[in-house]
N, C-alpha and C positions, 0 to 999 in steps of 0.2 A: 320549283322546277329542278329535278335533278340534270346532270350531265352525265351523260353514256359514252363510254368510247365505243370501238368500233365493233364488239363484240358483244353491245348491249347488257353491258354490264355495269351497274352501279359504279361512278369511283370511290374509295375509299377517300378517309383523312387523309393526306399525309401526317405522319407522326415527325416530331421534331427529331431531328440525327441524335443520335448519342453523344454525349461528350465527350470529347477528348481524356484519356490517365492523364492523372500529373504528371508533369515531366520536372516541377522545381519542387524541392522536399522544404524549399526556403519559407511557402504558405503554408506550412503547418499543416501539410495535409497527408497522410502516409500515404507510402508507395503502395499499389496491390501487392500482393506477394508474387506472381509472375514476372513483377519487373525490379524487387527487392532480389529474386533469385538470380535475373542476371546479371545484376547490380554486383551480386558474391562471386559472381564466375571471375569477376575481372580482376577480387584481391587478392591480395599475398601478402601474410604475415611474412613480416622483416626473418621473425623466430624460425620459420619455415623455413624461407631462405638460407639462414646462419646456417641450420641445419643439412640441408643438402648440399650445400658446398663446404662443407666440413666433412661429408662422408668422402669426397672427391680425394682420388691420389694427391695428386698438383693442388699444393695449397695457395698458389697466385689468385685463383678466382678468389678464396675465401678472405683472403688480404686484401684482394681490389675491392669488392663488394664492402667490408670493414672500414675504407680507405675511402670509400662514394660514403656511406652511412652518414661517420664522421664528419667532411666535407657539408650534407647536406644538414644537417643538427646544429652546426655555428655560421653557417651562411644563410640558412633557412629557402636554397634553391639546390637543384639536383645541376643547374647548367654551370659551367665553367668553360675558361679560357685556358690553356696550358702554355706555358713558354717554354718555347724547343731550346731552349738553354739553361737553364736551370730547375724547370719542370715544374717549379711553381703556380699553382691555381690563381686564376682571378675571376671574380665572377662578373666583372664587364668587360668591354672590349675595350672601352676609354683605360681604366688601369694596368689592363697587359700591355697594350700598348704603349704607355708610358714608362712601364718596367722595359719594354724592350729597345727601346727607343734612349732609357738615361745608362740602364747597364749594360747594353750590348752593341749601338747602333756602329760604333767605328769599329767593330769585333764582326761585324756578319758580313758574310760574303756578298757581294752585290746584287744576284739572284737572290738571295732573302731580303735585303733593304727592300727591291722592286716591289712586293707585294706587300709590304706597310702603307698602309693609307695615308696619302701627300694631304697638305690641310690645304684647304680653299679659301681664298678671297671672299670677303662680303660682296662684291663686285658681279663674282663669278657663280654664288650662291644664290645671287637675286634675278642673276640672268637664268639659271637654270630653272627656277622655281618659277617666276614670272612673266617667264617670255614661249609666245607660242612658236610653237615646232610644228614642222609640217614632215611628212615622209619623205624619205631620201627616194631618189629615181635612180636606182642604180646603174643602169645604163650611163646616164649621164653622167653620176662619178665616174665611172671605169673608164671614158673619156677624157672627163678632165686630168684623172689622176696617168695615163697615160701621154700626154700633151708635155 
């Protein structure tokens, strides 16, 4: 017995979907060329680079860009930390922090001390982490805090 929809018509198979492209180049499986092409839109040699900021008047760009290179060649990460005192890189937050905190902390003005991160108690780490919060009614603070 076949089935007819409503126009008395045989149904076909359904055919199984297509597959998905690869999307990880990680299984050994190469890209189509369609999505190897956008894949190219997105690079830039370094040498391309060097290049057009070296035609530029202003050789800042071509120094900072030389200056990021360098940076990311011995660090092996493009991010970094800067200290507004001596300009020195770090690439975590834990080590500027500590540079700024043993060579400058009694040297900065007290609007820059404010926004160094205060350390926390285990106390206060465990409360935060393991205790349930419920949302504030702000109504009701704006009372309290007016009382």
């Amino acid at each position: 017995m076949r089935i007819r929809n409503s126009q008395n018509h045989p149904q076909r198979p359904l055919s199984p979907p297509p597959s998905p492209p690869p999307s990880n180049p990680s299984f050994n499986q190469p890209l189509p060329p369609q999505h190897v092409m956008k894949k190219d839109l997105l690079r830039i040699r370094i040498s391309d680079l060097k290049a057009y900021f070296g035609l530029l008047k202003d050789g800042l760009a071509s120094e900072v860009l030389l200056e990021a290179l360098a940076f990311a060649e011995v660090n092996k990460t493009w991010k970094f930390w800067v200290c507004c005192r001596c300009s020195e890189k770090f690439v975590d937050s834990e080590s500027h922090m500590q540079n700024v905190v043993q060579e400058y902390m009694g040297n900065l003005i007290p609007k820059m001390q404010s926004i160094l991160p205060q350390s926390v108690d285990n106390e206060w780490i465990e409360m935060l982490l393991n205790c349930s919060w419920d949302p504030l009614d702000i109504s009701a603070v704006v009372k309290m805090i007016g009382n």
